[in-house]
N, C-alpha and C positions, 0 to 999 in steps of 0.2 A: 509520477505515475509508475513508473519503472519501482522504484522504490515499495508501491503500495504492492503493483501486480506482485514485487517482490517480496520485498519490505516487505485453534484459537484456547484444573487439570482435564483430559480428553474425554472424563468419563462424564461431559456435559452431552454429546452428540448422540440423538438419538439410535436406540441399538436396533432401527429396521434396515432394509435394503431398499425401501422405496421412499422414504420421508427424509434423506439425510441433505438438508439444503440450509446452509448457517445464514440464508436473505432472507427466506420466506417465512412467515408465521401459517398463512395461508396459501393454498395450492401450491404444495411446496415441489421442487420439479427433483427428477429423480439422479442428481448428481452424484451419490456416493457417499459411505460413512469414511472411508479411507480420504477422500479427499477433501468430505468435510471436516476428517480429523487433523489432516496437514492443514488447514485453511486455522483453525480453531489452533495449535499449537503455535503456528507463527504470530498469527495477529491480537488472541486472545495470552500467548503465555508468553512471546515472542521465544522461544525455545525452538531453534533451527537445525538444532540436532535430530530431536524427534521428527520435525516434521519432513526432514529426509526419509527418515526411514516408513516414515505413512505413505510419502508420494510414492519410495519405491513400489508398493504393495498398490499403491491406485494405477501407476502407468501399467502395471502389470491386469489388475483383477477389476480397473474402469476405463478399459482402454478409449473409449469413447467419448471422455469429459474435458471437454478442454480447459476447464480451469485447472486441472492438475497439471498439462503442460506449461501452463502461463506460469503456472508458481515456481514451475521447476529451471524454468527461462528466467525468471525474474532472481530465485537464490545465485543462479550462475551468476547474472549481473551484479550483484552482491558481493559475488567469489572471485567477480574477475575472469571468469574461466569464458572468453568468449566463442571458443569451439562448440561448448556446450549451449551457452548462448542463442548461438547461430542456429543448433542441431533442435531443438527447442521452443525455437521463436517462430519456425518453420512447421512444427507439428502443429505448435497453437494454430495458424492457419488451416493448415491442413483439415484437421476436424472441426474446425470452427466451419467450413466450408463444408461440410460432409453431415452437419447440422442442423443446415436452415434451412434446408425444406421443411422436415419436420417441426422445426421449433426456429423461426424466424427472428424471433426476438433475442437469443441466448448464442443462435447461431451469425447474427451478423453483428454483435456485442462481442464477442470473444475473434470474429474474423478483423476488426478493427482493433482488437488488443494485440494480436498474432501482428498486422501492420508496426503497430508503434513499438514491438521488440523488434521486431528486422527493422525499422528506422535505428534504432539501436545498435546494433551490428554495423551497420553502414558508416555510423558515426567513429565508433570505435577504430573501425578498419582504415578509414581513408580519413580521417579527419573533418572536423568541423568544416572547413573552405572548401576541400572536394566532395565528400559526402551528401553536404548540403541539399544539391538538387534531387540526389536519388529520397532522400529521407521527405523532401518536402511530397516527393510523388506520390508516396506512399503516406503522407500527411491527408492530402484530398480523399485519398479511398478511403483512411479512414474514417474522416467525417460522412462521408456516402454511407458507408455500415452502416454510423451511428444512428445516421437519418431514419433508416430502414430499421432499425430496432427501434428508436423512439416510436415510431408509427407503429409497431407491432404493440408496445404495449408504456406510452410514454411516461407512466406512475410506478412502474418497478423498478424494487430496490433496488437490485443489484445492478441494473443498468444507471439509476441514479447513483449509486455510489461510486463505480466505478468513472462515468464521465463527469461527477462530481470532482474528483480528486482531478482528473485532466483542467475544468472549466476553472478550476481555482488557482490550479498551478500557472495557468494563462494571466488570468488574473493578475494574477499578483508582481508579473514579471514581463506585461506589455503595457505602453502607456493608453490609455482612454478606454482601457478595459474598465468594468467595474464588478469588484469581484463582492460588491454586497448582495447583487442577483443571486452569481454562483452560489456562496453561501447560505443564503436563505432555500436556496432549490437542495443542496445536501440535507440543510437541516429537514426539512420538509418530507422528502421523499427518499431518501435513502435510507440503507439497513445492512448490517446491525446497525445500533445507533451508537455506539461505544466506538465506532469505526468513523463514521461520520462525525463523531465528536471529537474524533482526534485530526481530523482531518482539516475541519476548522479551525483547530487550535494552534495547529503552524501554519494555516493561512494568517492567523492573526498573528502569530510570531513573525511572519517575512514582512506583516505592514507597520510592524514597531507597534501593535496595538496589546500592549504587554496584558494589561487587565484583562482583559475580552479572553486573550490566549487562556491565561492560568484559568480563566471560569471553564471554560469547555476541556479543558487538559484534566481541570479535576473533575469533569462530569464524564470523563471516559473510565476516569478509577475506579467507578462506582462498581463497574462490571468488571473489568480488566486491571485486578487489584495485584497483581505479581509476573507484569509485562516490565521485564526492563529497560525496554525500549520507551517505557509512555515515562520511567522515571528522568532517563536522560532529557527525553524533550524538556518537563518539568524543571529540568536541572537547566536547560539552556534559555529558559522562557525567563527561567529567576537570575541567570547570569545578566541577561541583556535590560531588565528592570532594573536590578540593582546596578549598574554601569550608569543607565539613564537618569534614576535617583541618586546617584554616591551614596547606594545601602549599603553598610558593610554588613547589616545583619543579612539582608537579604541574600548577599552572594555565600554566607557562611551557608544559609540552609540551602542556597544551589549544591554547593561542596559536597551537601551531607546526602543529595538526590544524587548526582553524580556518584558519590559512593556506593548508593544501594544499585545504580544498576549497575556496579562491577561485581556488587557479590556474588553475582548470574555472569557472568562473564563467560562461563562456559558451557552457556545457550548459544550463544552469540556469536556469528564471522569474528575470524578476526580481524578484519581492516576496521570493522567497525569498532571493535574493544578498541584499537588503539587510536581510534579518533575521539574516543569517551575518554581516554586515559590522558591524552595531549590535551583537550577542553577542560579538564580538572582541575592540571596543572596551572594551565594560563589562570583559571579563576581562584587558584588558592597565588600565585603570585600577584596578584590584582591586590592581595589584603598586606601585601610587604610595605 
């Protein structure tokens, strides 16, 4: 989740000041071109250079949008930088809070994403064993938001997308969950779909469900054709098939997905370049 909040070229975003929403096709709500344009360079180009410099110009010129804060809490977590983190994770509350009366649905969706960055914070700070209880407190109030936004409006997207990616990540990493619900509810009701397609496709990467993965990883490419981020996954979906089968073709064209997303490399954090660059390695020493 961290990663998605974290974790769309620009001149896709509509050029009004009231239409700029990358969830809605229909009554679209009035979040912003500057931070539909950081939302659309990360997740659409995954290029985290530019979408610094979009958020700067949204915290400035949409002071009011809490998805600009979430993004901007989520690259820290990314960068490691947890002062910023912290400074960040705090505002997403902040105006997530300062939103719902007006807009109930957006407003208790983003106060429940504001919760699970500051569970963040906590973890970081005090560790896993101490942390625990504070992160779990604020575990309950998030789901309280969620509750309150699903009731404001339970078929939107971006409230399906966003606890999409939460219900899966669950899923996929508690026992007697079943995370063919979650998935069927992303596929279904969330938006964009190129977001939701990727999202399922490392659901099906973390259940060893390699087939499933690569269909949905390449139905994300359809839209988000020079995301380096969707090539590494691709790259890591075909590493962990081809280990499964002893393909040595198949880890050859992991290799060659792993490569294309270093040729973007300098889109990208670097903690993460050099976690593409170490999975590369291991998969071309796999064929010695």
């Amino acid at each position: 989740m961290v990663a998605f909040v974290a974790t769309l070229t620009l001149n896709v975003w509509v050029n009004t000041s009231w239409a700029a929403d990358p969830f809605r096709t229909k009554e679209p709500r009035n979040i912003g071109n500057k931070t539909e344009a950081a939302f659309k360079a990360i997740f659409q180009q995954g290029d985290y250079q530019v979408a610094e410099r979009y958020l700067k110009e949204a915290l400035s010129q949409e002071p009011n949008e809490p998805l600009s804060y979430a993004m901007k809490a989520s690259l820290a977590y990314t960068n490691q930088d947890w002062v910023t983190l912290d400074t960040y994770s705090k505002k997403t509350s902040e105006i997530a809070q300062n939103l719902i009366s007006s807009d109930p649905l957006r407003g208790n969706l983003y106060a429940a994403v504001g919760l699970f960055l500051e569970g963040a914070v906590i973890l970081q700070r005090e560790g896993t064993v101490k942390g625990a209880p504070q992160a779990l407190s604020r575990l309950q109030q998030l789901y309280q938001h969620l509750d309150k936004a699903e009731a404001a409006s339970p078929n939107d997207p971006e409230l399906n997308l966003i606890k999409g990616y939460m219900d899966l990540m669950l899923a996929v990493n508690l026992p007697f969950a079943n995370p063919e619900q979650a998935i069927q509810k992303l596929e279904k009701n969330a938006a964009p779909q190129y977001l939701a397609d990727r999202g399922i496709a490392l659901a099906y990467r973390d259940l060893k469900q390699y087939s499933q993965a690569l269909d949905y990883v390449n139905r994300a490419f359809k839209v988000t054709t020079d995301n380096p981020e969707l090539y590494y996954l691709k790259a890591q979906i075909l590493r962990e098939k081809a280990n499964k089968e002893k393909n040595s073709e198949l880890m050859q064209e992991a290799i060659k997905h792993f490569d294309t997303a270093l040729t973007k490399k300098s889109q990208l954090p670097n903690d993460l370049v050099r976690q593409i660059e170490r999975e590369r390695r291991r998969a071309a020493e796999s064929l010695k």
